[in-house]
N, C-alpha and C positions, 0 to 999 in steps of 0.2 A: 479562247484564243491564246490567253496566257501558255496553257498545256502546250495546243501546238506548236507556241515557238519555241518552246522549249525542246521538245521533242525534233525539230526540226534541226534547233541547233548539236542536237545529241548527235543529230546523223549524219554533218559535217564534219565534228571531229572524229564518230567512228567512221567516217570512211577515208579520211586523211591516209593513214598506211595503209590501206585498199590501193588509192590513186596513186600513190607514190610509185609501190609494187607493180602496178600495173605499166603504169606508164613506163617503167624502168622494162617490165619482159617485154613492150608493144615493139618499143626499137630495136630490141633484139632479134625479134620476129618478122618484123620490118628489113631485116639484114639476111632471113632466111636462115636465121638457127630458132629452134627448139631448146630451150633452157626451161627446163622442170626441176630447178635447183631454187628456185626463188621462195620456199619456204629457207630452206639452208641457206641463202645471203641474207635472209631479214634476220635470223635468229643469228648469226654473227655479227653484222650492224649493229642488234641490240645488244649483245653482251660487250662488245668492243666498247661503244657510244656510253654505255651505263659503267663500265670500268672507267674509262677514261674519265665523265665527272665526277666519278666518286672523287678519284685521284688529281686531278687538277682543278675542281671546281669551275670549270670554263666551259662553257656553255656550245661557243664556238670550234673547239678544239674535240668535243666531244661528236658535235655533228660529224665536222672533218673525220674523226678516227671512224665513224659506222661508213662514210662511205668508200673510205678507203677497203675497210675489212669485205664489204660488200663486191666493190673492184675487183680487190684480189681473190674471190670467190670466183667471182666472174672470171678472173685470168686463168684461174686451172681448169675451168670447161672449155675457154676459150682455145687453149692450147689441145688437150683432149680433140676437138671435135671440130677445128680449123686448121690447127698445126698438123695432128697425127690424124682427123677422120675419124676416131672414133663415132660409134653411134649417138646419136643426141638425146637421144629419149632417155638410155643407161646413163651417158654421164650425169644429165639433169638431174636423176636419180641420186645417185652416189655423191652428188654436188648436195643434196636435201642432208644424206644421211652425216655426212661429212659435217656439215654446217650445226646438225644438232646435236653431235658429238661435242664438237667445240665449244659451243654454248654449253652445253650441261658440265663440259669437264672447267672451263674459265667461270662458269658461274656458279657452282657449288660454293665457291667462298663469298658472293656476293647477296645469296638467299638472306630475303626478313632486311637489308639494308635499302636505305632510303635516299634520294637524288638530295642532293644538298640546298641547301634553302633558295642558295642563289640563283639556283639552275633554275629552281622552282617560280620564281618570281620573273626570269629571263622568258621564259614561257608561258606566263602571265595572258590572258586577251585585251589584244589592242584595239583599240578604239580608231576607224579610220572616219576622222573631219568629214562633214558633209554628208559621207554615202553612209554613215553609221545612227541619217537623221531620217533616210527613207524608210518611210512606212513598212513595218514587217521584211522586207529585204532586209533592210540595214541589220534589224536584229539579228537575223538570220545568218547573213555571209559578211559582215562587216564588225564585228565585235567577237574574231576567233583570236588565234595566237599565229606566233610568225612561222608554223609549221602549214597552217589551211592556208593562207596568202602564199605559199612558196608552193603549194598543190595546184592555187588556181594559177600564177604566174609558169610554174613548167608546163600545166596543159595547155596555154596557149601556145608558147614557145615552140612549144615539141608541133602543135601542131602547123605553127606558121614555118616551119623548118621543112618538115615534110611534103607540106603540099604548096609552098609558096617558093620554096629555094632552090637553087641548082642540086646542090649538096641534098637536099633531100630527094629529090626526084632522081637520082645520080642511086640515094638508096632502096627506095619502090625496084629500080631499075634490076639490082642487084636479088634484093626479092624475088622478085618473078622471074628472071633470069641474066644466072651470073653470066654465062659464056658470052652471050650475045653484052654484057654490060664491059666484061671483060675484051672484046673489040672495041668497042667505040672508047677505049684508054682509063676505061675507071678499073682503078688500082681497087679490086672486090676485098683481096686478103685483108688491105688496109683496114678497109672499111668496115668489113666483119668485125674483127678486133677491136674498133674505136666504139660502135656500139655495142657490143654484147658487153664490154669492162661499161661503160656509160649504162647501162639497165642494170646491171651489178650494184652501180655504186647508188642507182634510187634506190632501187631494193634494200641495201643496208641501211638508206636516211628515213625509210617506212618504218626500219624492225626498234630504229633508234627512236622513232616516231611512240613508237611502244613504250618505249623501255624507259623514256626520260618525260612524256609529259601524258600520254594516256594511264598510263600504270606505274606512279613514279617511284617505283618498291622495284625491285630483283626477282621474278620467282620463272620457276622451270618450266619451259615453254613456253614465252609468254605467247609468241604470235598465234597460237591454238589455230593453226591451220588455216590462218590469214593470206599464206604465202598459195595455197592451194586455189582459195577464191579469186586472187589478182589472176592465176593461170586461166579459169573461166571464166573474169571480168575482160580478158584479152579478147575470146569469143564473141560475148556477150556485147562489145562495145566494138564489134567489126574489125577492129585492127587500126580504130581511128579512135584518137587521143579527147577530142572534143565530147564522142559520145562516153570515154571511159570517166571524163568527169562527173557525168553524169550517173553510169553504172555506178559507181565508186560509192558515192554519198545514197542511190537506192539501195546499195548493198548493206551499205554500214547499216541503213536505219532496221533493215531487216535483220542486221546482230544485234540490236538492243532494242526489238520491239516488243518480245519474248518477256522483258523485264518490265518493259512499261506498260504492257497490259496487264501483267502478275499485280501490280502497285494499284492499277486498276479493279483489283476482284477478279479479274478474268483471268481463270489458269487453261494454259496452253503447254502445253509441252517445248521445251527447248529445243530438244531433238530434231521437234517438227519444223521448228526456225531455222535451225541449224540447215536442213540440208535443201530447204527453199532457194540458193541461190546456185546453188547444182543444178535441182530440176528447171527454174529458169535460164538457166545456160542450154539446159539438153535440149527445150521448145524453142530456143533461139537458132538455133544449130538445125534443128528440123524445120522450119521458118526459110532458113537460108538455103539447106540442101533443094529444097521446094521450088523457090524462086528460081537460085543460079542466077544470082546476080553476083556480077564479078568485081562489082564493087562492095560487098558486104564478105567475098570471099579471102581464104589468106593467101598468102603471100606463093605462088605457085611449087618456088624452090627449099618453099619450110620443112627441115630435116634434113634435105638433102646434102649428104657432103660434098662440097666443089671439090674438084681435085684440078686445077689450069691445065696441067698439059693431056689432058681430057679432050680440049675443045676440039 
């Protein structure tokens, strides 16, 4: 029992920058753009986030810097593929390659150096009164760090926003269709723009997620293609933020299961772990085309460039 809670606990905090990621591309996607750039905002977040504590030892100040970097990631696709139309699928692209230039060229001076003791200790696991006393839960989801508490507090958020609020249902509406969203007074440009920079700026607090308390060292690439799983954790979890917490924390355990059955005597291949959560993305996808259920479907107007005087 010891083992599994331990293991369990492994796969709440690898899937921490999963959920973050994801939830960061859900409302983006939710807004009817296509951002395949969210390997390239985490790997900025992270190098931004782990610059900025080296440099100022503040903890807080370094989150803020990953999601801003993350933002402004999001702001150059954002303009690209809402301001000018470009393609979504290209810019998401060039937004990856873009983001892991940056990284590699800002963190070359930061390789082999280490998060400052205090950053280290700020990200410590907290212990939460009462629910840290339940049985197996508590050890579980009650005794992480203020990174998993801020994954489950935005998956609820994100999702009481969406399906409970004007303001969300305002952007389902835009989703499925702008034109007709664009009559009934909803300001769509607005709206694009507020979320796809808001999925930006998760994405960069996932990559910082990395870089300051999962792997609290500097090295080249950290998010090893983390940013790629959140794109099929969006699939995978419907387009709905509740099941992406879910996805998230099965995903992570599935990146360090690889390691804990090795510890076990049982060798497996990584590779094979590795691309386990692809092929359950591609059976979920076949699952769904099957069905045609329009609730597990995306968002009607995903990709499509709005252009108003269209309508």
């Amino acid at each position: 029992m010891g083992l599994l809670i331990s293991f369990l606990q492994a796969c709440i905090v690898a899937g921490t920058p999963l959920l973050l990621a994801t939830l960061g591309e859900l409302i983006c996607e939710k807004a009817g753009n296509l951002n395949l750039g969210v390997e390239g905002m985490m790997l900025m977040g992270a190098v931004i986030g782990f610059m900025i504590g080296i440099l100022t030892k503040n903890p807080m100040l370094a989150m803020l810097g990953s999601m801003i970097s993350g933002a402004l990631g999001a702001f150059i696709y954002a303009v690209l593929t809402i301001g000018l139309r470009a393609n979504q699928v290209v810019s998401g692209l060039t937004l990856t390659i873009f983001g892991t230039g940056i990284s590699s060229f800002i963190g070359k001076d930061l390789v082999g150096k280490v998060v400052p003791s205090n950053i280290k200790n700020f990200f410590t696991p907290i212990h939460i009164p009462l629910l840290q006393d339940i049985p197996i839960i508590g050890d579980i989801f009650f005794k992480q760090d203020i990174f998993v508490y801020i994954g489950y507090i935005l998956a609820l958020v994100i999702g009481i926003y969406i399906y409970k609020t004007s303001k969300g249902l305002n952007l389902i509406a835009i989703g499925e269709n702008p034109k007709s969203a664009e009559s009934a007074g909803i300001n769509v440009i607005l709206y694009k723009y507020i979320h796809v920079l808001l999925g930006g700026a998760l994405c960069g607090l996932g990559g910082a997620y990395l870089s300051l308390v999962y792997v609290p060292t500097w090295q080249d690439n950290i998010t090893a293609g983390r940013g790629w799983i959140a794109v099929a954790l969006v699939i995978f979890a419907s387009w709905n933020p509740y099941k992406a917490l879910i996805g998230s924390y099965l995903f992570g355990g599935l990146d360090i299961i690889g390691f804990r059955l090795q510890g076990l005597g049982i060798n497996v291949s990584q590779y094979v772990i590795d691309m386990l959560p692809y092929v359950i993305t591609i059976i979920v996808m076949v699952f769904v085309s099957i069905r045609k259920s329009s609730e597990n479907s995306p968002p009607k107007s995903l990709s499509v460039p709005y252009f108003r005087e269209e309508r």
